[in-house]
C-alpha positions in Angstrom: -18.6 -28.0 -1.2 -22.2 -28.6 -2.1 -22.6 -28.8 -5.8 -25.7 -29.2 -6.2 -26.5 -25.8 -4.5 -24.6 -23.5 -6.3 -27.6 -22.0 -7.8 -26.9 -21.3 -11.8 -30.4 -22.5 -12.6 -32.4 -19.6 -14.1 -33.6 -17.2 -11.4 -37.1 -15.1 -12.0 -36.3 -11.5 -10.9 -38.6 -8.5 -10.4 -37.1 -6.3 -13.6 -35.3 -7.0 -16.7 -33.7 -4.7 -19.1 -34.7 -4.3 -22.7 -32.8 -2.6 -25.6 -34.0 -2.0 -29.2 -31.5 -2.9 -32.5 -32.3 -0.9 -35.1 -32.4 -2.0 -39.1 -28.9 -0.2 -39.5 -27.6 -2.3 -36.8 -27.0 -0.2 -33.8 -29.0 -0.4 -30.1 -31.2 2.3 -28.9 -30.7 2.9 -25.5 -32.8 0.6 -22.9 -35.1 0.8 -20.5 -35.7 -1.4 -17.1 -39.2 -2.8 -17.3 -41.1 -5.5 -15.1 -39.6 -8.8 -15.5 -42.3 -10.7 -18.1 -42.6 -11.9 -21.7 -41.4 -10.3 -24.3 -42.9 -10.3 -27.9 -40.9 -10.5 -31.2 -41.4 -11.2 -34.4 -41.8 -15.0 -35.9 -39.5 -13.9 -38.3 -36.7 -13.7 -35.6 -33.7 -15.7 -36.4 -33.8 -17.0 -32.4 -37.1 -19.0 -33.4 -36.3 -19.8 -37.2 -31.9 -20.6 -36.8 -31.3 -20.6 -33.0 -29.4 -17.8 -33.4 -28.7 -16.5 -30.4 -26.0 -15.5 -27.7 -26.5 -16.2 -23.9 -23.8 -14.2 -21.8 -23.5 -15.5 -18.2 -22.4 -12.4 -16.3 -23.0 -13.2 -12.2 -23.3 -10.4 -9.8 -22.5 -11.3 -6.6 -23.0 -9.7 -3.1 -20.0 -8.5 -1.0 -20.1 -8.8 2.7 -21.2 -4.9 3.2 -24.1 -5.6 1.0 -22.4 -3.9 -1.9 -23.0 -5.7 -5.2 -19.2 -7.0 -7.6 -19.8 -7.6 -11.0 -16.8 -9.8 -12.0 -14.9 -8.4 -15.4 -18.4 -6.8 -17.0 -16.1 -5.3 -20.0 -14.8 -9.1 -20.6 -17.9 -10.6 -20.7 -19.5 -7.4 -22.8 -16.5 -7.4 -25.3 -17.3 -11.8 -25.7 -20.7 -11.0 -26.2 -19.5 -8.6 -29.0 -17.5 -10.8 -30.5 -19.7 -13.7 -30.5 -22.4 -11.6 -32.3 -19.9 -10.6 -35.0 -19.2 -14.6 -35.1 -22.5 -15.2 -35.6 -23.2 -11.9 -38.1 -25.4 -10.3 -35.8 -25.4 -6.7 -34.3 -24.5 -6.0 -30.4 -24.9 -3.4 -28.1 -21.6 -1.1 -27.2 -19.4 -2.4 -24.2 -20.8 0.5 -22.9 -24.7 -0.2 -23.2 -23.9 -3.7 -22.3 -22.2 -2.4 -19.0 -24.7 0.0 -18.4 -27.6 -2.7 -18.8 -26.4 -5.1 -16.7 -25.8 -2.3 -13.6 -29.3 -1.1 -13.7 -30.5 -4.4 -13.8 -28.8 -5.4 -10.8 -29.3 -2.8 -9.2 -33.0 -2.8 -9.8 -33.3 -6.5 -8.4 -30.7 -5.7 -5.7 -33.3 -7.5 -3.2 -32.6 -10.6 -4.4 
């Protein structure tokens, strides 16, 4: 086994997928958009606390060139409850699911 070549170094991709929070605390649904910077405010907590929550969800490819997400409500329901750890809002299992497929599917080529 190579190590060194697994590959869990970030990976630039052709889309991403954004979703809005709104000030009562839920997420309006997303949108695919062309992978690229993002603004937000200097006020976020990201920049000022390092509050934030990384979630490392792999989609893999299947020998029939089908794509497997491994467990996506697991990794959507840790994400949830890290946020509420960390007093923040998060996106339903369900939008997190949904995100993640459209993303992947989006950047299938790579």
């Amino acid at each position: 086994m190579e190590w060194e070549k697994l590959g869990f170094g970030p990976v630039s991709t052709d889309f991403m997928y954004s979703m809005k929070c709104c000030e009562d605390g839920n997420f309006v649904q997303g949108n695919l958009t062309h992978y690229g910077n993002i603004q937000f405010s200097p006020f976020a907590a990201v920049l000022n606390y390092g509050q934030g929550i990384i979630e490392g969800l792999k989609v893999n490819r299947k020998e029939d060139g089908r794509l497997l997400l491994f467990r996506p409500d697991q990794h959507a329901l840790r994400m949830k409850m890290g946020a509420q750890r960390m007093c923040m809002p998060s996106p339903s299992i369900h939008q997190f699911i949904h995100a993640v497929k459209q993303t992947a599917l989006a950047n299938i080529t790579w």
